[in-house]
PQR file with spaces between the fields and no chain letter, atoms N, CA, C, O and H, PARSE charges and radii, in Angstrom:
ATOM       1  N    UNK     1      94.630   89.216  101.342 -0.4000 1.5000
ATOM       2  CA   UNK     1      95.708   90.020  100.806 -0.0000 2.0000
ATOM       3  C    UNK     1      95.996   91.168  101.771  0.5500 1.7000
ATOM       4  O    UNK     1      95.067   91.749  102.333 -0.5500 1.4000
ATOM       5  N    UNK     2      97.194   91.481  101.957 -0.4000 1.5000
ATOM       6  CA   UNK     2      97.705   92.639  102.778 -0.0000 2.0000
ATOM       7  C    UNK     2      97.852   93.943  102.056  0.5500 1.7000
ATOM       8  O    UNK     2      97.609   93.980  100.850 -0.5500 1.4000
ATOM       9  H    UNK     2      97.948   91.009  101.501  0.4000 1.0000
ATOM      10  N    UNK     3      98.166   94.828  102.591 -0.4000 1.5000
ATOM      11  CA   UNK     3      98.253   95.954  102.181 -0.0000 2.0000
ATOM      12  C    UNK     3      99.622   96.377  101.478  0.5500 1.7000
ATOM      13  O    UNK     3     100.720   96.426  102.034 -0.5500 1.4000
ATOM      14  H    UNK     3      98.363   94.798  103.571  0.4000 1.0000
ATOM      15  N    UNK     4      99.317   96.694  100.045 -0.4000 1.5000
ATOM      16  CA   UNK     4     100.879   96.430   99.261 -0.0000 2.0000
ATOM      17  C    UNK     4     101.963   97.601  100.064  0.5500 1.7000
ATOM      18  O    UNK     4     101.692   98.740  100.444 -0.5500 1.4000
ATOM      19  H    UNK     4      98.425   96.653   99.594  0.4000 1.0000
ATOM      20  N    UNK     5     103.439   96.742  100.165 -0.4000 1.5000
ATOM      21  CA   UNK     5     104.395   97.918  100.197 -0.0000 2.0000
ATOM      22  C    UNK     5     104.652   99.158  100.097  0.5500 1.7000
ATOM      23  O    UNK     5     105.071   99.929  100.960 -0.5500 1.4000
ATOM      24  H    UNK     5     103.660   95.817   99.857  0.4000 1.0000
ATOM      25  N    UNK     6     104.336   99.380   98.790 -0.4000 1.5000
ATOM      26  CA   UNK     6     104.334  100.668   97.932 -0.0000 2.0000
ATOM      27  C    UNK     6     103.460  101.682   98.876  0.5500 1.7000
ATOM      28  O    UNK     6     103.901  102.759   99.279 -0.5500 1.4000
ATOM      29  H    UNK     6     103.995   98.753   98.090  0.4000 1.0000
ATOM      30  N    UNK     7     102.250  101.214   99.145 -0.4000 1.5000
ATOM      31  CA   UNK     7     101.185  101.543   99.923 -0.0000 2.0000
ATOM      32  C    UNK     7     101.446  102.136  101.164  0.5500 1.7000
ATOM      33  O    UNK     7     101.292  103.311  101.495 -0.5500 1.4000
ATOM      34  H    UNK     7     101.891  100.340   98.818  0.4000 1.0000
ATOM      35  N    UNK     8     101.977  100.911  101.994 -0.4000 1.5000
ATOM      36  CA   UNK     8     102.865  100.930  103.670 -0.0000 2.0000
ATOM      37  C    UNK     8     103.523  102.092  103.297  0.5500 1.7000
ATOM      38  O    UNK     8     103.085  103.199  103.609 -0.5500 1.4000
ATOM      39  H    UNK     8     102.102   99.956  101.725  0.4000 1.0000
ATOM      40  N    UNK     9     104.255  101.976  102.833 -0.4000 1.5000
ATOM      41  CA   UNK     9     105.628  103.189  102.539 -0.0000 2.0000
ATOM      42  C    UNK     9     105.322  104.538  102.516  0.5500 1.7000
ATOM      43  O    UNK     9     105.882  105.406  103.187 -0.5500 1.4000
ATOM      44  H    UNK     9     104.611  101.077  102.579  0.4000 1.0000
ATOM      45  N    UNK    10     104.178  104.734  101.515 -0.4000 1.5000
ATOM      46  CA   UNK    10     103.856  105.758  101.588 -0.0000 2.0000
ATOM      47  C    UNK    10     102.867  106.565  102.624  0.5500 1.7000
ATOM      48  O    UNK    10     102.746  107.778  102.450 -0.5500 1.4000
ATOM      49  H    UNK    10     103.724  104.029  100.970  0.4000 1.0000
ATOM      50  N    UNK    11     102.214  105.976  103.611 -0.4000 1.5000
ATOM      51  CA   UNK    11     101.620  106.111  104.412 -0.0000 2.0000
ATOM      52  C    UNK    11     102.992  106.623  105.777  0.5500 1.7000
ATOM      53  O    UNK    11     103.045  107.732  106.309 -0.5500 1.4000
ATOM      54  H    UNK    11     102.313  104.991  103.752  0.4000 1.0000
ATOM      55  N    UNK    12     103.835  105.586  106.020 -0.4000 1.5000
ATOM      56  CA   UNK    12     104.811  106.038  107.036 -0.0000 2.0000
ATOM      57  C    UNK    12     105.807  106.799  106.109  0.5500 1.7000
ATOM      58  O    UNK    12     106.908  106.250  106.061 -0.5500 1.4000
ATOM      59  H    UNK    12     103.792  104.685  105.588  0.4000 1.0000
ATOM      60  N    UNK    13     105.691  107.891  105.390 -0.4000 1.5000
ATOM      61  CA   UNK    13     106.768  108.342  104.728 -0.0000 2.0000
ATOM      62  C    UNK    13     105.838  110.320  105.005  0.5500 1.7000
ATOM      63  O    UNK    13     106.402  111.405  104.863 -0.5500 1.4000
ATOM      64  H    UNK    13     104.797  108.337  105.429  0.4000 1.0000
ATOM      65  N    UNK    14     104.319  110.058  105.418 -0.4000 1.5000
ATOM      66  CA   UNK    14     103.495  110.858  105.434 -0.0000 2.0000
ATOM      67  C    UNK    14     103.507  111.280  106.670  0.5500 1.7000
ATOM      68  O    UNK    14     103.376  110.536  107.641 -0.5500 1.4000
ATOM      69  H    UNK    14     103.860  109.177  105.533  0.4000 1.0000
ATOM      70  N    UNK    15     103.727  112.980  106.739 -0.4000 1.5000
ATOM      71  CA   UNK    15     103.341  113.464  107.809 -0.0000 2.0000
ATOM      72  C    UNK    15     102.047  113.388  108.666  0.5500 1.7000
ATOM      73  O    UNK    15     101.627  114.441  108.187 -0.5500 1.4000
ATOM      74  H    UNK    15     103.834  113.584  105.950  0.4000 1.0000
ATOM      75  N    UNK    16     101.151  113.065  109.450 -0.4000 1.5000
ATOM      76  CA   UNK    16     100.215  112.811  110.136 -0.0000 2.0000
ATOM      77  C    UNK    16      99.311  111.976  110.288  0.5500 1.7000
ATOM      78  O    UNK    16      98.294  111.899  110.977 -0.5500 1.4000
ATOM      79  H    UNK    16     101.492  112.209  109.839  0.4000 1.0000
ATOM      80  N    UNK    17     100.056  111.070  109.206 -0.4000 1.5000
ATOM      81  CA   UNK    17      99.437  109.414  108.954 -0.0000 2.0000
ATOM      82  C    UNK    17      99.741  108.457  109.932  0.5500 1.7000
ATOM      83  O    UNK    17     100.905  108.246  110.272 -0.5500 1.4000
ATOM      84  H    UNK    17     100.882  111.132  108.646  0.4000 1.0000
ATOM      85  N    UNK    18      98.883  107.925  110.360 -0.4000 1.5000
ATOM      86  CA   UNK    18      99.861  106.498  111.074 -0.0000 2.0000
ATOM      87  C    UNK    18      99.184  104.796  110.450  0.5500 1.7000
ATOM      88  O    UNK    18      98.001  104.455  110.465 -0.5500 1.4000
ATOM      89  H    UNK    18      97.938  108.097  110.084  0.4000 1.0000
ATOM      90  N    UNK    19      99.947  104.271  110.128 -0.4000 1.5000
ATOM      91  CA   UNK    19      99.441  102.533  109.840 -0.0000 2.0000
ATOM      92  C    UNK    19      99.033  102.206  111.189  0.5500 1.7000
ATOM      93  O    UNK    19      99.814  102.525  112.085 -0.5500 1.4000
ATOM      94  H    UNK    19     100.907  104.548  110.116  0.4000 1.0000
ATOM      95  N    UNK    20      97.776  101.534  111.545 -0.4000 1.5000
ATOM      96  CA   UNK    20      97.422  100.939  112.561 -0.0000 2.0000
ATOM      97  C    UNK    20      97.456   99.921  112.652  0.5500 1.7000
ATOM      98  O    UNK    20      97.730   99.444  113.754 -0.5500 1.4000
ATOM      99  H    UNK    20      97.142  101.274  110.816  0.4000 1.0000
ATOM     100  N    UNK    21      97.152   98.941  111.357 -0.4000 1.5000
ATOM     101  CA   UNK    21      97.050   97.747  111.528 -0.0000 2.0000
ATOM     102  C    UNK    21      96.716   97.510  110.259  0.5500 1.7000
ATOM     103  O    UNK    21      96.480   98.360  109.400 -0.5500 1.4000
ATOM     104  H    UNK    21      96.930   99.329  110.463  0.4000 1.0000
ATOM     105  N    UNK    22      96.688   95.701  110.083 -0.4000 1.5000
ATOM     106  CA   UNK    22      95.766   94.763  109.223 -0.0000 2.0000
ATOM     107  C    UNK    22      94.980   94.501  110.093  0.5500 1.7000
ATOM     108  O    UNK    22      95.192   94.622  111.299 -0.5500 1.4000
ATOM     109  H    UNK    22      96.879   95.011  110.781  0.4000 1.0000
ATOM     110  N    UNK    23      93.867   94.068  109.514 -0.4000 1.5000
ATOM     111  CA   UNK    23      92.507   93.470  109.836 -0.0000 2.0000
ATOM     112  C    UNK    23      91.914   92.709  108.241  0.5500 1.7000
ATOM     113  O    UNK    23      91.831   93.297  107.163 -0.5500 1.4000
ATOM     114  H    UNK    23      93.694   93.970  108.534  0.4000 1.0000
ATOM     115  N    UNK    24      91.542   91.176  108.541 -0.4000 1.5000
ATOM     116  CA   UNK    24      90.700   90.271  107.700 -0.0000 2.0000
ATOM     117  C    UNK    24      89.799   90.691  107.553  0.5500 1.7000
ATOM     118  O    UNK    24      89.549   91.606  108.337 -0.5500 1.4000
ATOM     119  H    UNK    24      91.609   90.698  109.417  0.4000 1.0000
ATOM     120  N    UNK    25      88.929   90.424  106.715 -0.4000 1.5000
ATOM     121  CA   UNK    25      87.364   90.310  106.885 -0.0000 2.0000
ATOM     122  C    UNK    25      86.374   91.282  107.330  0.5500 1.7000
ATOM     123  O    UNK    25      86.465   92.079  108.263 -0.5500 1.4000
ATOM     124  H    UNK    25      89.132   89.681  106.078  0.4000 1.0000
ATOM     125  N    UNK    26      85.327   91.072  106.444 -0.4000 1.5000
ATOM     126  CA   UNK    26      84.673   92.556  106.309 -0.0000 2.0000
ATOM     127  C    UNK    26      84.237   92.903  108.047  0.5500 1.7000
ATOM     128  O    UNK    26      84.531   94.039  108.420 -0.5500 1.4000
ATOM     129  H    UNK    26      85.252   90.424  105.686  0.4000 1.0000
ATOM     130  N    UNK    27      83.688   92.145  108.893 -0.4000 1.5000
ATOM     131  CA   UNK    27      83.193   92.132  110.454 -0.0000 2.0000
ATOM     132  C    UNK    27      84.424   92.733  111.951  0.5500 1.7000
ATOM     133  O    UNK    27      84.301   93.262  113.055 -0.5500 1.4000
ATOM     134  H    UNK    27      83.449   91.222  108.590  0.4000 1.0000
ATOM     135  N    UNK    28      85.615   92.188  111.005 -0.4000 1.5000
ATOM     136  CA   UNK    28      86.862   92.549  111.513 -0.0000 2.0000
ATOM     137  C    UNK    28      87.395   94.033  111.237  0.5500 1.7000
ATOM     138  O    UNK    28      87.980   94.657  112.122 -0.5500 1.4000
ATOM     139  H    UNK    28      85.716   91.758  110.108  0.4000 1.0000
ATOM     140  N    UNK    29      87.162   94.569  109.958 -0.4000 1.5000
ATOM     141  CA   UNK    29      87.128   96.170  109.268 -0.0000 2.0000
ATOM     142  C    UNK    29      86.517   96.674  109.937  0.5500 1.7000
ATOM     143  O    UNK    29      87.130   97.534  110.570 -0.5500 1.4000
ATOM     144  H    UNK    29      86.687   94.062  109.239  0.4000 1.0000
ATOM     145  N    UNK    30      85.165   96.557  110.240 -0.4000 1.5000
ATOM     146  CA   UNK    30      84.013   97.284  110.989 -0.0000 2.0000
ATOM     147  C    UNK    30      84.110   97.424  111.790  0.5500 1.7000
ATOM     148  O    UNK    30      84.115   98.609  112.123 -0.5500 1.4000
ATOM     149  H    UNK    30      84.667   95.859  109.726  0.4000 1.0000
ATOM     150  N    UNK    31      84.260   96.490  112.752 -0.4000 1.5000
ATOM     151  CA   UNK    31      84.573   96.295  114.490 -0.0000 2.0000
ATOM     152  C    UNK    31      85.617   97.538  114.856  0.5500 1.7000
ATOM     153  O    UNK    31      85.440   98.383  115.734 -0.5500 1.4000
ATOM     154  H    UNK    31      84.256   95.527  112.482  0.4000 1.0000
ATOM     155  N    UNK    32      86.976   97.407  113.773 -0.4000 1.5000
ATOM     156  CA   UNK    32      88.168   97.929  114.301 -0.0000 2.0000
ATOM     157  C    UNK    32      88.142   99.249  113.863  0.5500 1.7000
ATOM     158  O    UNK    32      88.701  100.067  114.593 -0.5500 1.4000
ATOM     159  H    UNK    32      87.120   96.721  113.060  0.4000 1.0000
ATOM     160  N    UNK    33      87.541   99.704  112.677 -0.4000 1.5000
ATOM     161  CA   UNK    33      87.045  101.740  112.141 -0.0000 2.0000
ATOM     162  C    UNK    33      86.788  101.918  113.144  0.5500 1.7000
ATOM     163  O    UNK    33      87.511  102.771  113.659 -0.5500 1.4000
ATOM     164  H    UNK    33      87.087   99.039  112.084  0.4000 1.0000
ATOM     165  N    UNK    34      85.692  101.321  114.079 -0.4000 1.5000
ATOM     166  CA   UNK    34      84.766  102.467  115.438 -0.0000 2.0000
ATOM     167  C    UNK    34      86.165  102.036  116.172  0.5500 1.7000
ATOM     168  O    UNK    34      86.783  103.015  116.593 -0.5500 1.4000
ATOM     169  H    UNK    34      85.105  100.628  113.660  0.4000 1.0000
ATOM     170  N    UNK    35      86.577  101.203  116.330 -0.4000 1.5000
ATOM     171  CA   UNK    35      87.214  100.672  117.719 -0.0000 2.0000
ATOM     172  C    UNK    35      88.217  102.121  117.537  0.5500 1.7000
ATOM     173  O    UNK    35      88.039  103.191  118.119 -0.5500 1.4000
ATOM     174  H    UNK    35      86.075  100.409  115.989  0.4000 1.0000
ATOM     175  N    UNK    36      88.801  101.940  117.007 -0.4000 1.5000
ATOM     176  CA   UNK    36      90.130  102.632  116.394 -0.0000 2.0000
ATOM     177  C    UNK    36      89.703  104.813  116.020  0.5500 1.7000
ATOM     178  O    UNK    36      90.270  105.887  116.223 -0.5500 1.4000
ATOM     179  H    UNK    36      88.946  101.071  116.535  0.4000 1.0000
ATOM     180  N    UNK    37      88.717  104.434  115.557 -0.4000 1.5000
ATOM     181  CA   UNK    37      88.163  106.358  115.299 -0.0000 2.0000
ATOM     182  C    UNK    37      89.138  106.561  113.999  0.5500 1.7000
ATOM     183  O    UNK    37      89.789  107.601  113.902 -0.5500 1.4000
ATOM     184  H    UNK    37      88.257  103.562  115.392  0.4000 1.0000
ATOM     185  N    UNK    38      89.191  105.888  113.343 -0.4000 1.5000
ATOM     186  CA   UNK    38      90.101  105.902  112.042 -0.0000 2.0000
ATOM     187  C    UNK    38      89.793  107.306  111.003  0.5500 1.7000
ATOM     188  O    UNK    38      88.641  107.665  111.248 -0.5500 1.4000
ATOM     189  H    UNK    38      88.662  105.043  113.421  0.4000 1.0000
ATOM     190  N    UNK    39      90.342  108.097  110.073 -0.4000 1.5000
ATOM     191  CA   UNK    39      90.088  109.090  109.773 -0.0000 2.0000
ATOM     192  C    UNK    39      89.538  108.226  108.263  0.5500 1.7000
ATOM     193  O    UNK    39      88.410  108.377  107.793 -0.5500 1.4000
ATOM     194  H    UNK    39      91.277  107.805  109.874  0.4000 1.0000
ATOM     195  N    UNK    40      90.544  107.371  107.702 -0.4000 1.5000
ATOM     196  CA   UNK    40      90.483  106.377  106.672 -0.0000 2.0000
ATOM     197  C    UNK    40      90.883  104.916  106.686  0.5500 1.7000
ATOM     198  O    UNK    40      91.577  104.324  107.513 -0.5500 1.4000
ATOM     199  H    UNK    40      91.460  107.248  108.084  0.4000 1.0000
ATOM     200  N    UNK    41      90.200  104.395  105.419 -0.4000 1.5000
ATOM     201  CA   UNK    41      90.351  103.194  105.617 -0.0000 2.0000
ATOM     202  C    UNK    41      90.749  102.540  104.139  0.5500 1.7000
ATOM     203  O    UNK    41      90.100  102.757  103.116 -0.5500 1.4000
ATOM     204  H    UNK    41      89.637  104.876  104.747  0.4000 1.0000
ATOM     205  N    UNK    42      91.994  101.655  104.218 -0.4000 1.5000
ATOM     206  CA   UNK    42      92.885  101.271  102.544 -0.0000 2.0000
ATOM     207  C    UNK    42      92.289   99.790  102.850  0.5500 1.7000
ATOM     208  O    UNK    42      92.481   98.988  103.764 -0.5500 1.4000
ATOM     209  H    UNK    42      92.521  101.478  105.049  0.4000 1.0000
ATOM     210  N    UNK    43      91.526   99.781  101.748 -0.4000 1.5000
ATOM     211  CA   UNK    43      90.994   98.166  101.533 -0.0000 2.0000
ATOM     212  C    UNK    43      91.950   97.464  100.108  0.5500 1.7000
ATOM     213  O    UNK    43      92.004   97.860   98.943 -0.5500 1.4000
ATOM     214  H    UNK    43      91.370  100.433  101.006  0.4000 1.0000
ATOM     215  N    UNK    44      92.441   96.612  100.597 -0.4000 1.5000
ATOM     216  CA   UNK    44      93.320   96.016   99.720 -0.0000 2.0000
ATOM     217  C    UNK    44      91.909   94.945   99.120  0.5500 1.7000
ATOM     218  O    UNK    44      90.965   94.410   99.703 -0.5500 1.4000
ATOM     219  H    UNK    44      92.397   96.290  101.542  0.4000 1.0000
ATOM     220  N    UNK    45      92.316   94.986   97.834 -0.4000 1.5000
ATOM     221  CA   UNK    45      90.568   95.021   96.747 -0.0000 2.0000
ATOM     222  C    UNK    45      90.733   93.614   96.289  0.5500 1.7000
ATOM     223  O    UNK    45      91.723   93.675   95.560 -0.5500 1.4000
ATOM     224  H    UNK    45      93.082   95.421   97.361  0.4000 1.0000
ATOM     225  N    UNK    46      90.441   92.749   96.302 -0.4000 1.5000
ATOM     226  CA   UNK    46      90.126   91.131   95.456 -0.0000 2.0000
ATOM     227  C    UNK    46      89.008   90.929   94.967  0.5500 1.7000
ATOM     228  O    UNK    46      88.196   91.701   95.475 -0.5500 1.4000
ATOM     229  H    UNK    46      89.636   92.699   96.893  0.4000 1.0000
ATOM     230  N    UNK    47      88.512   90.195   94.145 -0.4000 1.5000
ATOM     231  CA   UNK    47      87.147   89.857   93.520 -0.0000 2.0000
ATOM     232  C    UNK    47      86.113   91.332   93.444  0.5500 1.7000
ATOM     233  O    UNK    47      86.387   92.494   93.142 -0.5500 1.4000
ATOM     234  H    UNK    47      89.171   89.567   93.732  0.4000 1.0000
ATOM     235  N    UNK    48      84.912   90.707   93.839 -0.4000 1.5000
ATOM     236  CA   UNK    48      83.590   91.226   93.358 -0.0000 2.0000
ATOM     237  C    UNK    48      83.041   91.779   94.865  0.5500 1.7000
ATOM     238  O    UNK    48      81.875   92.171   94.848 -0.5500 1.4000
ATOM     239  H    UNK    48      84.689   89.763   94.083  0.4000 1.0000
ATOM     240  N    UNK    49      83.508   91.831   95.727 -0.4000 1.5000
ATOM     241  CA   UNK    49      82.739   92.073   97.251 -0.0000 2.0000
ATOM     242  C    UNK    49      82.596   93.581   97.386  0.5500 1.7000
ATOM     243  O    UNK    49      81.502   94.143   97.450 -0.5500 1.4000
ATOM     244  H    UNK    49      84.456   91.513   95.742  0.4000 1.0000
ATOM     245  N    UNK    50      83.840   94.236   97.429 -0.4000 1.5000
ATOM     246  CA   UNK    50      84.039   95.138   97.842 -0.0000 2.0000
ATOM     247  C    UNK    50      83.343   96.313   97.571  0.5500 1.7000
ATOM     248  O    UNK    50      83.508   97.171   98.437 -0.5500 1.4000
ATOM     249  H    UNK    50      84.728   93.779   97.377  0.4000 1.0000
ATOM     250  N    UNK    51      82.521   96.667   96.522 -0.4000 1.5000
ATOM     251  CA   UNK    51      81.709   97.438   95.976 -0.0000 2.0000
ATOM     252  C    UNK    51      80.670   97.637   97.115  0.5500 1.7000
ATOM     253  O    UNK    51      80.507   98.713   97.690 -0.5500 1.4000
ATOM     254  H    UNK    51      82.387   95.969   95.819  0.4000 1.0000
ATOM     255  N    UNK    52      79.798   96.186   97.457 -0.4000 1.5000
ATOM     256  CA   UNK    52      78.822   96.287   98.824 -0.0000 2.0000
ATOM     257  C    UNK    52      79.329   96.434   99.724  0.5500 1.7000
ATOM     258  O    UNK    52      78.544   97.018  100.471 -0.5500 1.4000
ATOM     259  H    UNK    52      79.931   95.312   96.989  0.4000 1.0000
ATOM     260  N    UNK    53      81.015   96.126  100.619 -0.4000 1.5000
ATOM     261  CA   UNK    53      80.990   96.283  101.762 -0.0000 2.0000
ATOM     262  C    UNK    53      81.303   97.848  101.773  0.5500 1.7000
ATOM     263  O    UNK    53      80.818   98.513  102.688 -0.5500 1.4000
ATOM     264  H    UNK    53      81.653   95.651  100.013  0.4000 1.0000
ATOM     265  N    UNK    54      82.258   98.603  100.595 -0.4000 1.5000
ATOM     266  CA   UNK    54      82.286  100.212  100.802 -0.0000 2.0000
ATOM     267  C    UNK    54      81.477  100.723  101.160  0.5500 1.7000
ATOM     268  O    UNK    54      81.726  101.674  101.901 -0.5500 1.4000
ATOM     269  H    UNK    54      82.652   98.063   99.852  0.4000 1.0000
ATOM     270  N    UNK    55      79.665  100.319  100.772 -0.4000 1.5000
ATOM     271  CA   UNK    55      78.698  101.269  101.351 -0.0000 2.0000
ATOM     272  C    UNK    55      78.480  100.524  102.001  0.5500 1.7000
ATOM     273  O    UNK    55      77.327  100.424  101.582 -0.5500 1.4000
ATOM     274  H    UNK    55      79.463   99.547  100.170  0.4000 1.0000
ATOM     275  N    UNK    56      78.538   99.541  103.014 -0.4000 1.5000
ATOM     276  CA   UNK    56      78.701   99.218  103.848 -0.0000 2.0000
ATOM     277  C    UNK    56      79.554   99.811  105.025  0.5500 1.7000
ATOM     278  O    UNK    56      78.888  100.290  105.942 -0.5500 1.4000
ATOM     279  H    UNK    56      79.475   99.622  103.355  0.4000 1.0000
ATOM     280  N    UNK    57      80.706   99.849  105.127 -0.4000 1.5000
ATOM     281  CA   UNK    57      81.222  100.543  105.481 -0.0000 2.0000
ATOM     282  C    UNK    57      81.461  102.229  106.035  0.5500 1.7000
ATOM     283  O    UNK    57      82.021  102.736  107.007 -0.5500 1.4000
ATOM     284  H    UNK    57      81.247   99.459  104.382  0.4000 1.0000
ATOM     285  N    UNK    58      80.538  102.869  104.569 -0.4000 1.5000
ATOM     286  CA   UNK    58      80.655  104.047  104.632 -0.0000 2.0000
ATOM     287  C    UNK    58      79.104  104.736  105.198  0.5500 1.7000
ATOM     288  O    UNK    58      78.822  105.932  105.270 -0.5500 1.4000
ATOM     289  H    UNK    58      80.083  102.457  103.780  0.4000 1.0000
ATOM     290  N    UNK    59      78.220  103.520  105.569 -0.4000 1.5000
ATOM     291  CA   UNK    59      77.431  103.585  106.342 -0.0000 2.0000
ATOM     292  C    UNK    59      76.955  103.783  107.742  0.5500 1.7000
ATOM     293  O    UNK    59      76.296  104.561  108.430 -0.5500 1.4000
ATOM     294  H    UNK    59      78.450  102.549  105.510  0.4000 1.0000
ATOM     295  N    UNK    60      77.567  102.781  107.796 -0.4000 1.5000
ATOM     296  CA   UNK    60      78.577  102.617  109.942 -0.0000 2.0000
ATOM     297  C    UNK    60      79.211  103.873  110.091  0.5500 1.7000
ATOM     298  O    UNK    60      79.120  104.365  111.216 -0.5500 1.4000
ATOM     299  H    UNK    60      78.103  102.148  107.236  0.4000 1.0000
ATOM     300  N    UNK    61      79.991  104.678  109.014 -0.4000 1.5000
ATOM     301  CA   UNK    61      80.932  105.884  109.218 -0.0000 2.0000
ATOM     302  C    UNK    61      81.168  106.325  108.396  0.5500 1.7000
ATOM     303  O    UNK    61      82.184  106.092  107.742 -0.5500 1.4000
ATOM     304  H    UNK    61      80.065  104.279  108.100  0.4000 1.0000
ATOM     305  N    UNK    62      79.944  107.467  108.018 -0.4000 1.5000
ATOM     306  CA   UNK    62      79.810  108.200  107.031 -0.0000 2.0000
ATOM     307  C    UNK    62      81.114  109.053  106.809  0.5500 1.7000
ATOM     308  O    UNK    62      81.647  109.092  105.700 -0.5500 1.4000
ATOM     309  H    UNK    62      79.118  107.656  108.549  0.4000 1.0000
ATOM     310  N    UNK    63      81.621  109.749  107.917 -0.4000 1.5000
ATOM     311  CA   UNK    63      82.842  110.519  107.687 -0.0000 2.0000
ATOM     312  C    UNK    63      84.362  109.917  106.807  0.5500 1.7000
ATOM     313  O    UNK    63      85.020  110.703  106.125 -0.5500 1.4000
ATOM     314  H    UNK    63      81.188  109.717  108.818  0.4000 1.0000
ATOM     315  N    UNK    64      84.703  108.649  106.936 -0.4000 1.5000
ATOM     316  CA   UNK    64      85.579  108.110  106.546 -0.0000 2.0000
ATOM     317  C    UNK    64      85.979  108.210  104.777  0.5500 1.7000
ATOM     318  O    UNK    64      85.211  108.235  103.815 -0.5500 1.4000
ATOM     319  H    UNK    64      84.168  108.010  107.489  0.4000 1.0000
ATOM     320  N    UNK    65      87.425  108.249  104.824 -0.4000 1.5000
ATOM     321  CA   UNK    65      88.262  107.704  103.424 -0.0000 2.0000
ATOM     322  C    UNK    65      88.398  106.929  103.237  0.5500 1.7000
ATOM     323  O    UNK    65      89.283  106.451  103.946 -0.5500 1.4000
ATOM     324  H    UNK    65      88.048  108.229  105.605  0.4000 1.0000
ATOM     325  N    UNK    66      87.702  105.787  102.044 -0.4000 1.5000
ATOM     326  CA   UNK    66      88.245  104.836  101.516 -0.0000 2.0000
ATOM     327  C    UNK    66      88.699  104.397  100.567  0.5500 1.7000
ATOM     328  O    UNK    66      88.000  104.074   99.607 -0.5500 1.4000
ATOM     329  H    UNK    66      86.983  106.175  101.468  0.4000 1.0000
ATOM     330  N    UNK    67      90.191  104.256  100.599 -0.4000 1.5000
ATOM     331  CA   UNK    67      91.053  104.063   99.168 -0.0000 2.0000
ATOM     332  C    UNK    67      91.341  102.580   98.978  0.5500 1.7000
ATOM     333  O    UNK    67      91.782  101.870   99.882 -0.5500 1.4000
ATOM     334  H    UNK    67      90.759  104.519  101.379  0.4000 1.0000
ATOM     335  N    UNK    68      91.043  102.120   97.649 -0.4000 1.5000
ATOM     336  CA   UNK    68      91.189  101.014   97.076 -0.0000 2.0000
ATOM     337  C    UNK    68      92.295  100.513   96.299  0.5500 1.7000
ATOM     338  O    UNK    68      92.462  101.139   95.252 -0.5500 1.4000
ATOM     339  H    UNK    68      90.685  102.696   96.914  0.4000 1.0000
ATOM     340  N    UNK    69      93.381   99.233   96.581 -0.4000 1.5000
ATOM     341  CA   UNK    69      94.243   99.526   96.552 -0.0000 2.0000
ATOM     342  C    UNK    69      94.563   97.512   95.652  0.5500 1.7000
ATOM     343  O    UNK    69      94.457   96.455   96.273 -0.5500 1.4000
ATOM     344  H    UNK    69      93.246   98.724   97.432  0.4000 1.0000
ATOM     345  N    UNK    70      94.855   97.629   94.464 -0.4000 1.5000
ATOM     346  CA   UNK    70      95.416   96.226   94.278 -0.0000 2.0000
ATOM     347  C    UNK    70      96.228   95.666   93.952  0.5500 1.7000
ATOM     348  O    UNK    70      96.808   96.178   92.995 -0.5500 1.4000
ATOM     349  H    UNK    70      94.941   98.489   93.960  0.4000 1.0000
ATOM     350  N    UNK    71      96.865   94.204   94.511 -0.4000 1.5000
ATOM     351  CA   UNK    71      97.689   93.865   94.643 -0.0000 2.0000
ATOM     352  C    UNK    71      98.611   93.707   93.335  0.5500 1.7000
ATOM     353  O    UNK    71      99.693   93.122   93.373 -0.5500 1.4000
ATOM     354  H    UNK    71      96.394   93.788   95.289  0.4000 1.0000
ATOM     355  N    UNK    72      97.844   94.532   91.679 -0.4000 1.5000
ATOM     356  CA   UNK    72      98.774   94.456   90.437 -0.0000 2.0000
ATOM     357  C    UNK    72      98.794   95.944   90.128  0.5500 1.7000
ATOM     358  O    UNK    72      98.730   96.426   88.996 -0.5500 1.4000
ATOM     359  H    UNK    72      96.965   95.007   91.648  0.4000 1.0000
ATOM     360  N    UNK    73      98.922   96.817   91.618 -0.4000 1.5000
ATOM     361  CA   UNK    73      99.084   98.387   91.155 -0.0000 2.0000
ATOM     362  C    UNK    73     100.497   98.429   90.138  0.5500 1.7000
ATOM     363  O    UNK    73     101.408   97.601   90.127 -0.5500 1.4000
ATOM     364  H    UNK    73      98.974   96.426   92.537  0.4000 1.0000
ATOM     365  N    UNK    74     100.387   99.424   89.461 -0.4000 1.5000
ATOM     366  CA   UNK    74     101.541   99.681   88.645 -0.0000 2.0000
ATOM     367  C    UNK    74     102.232  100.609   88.717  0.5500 1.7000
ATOM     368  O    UNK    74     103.196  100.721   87.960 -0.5500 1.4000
ATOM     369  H    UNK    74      99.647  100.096   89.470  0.4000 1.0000
């Protein structure tokens, strides 16, 4: 799943934000936070995973934002 519209929009509608990219897969997230020096990170949320890879994630780079975001926001 990609990162909803609503989402995009509001990110380029934000002063000092920039969209960098999509990235798949939890190995692909990881790789690209360090690659990138990201301030935050919008995980577009499906199933049951995401709970372990956040501290996962927020492990590799303690400093980081991560907002959770799904594809039946309202």
């Amino acid at each position: 799943m990609m990162i909803p519209d609503v989402v995009r929009q509001m990110i380029r509608n934000e002063d000092g934000m920039e969209l960098l990219g999509n990235c798949l897969g939890s190995v692909k997230i990881l790789q690209e936070t360090g690659r990138a020096k990201v301030d935050a990170v919008v995980l577009a949320q499906e199933g049951t995973d995401e709970p372990g890879f956040c501290s996962q994630l927020l492990f590799a780079y303690p400093d980081i934002l991560i907002m959770g975001v799904t594809s039946d926001m309202a």
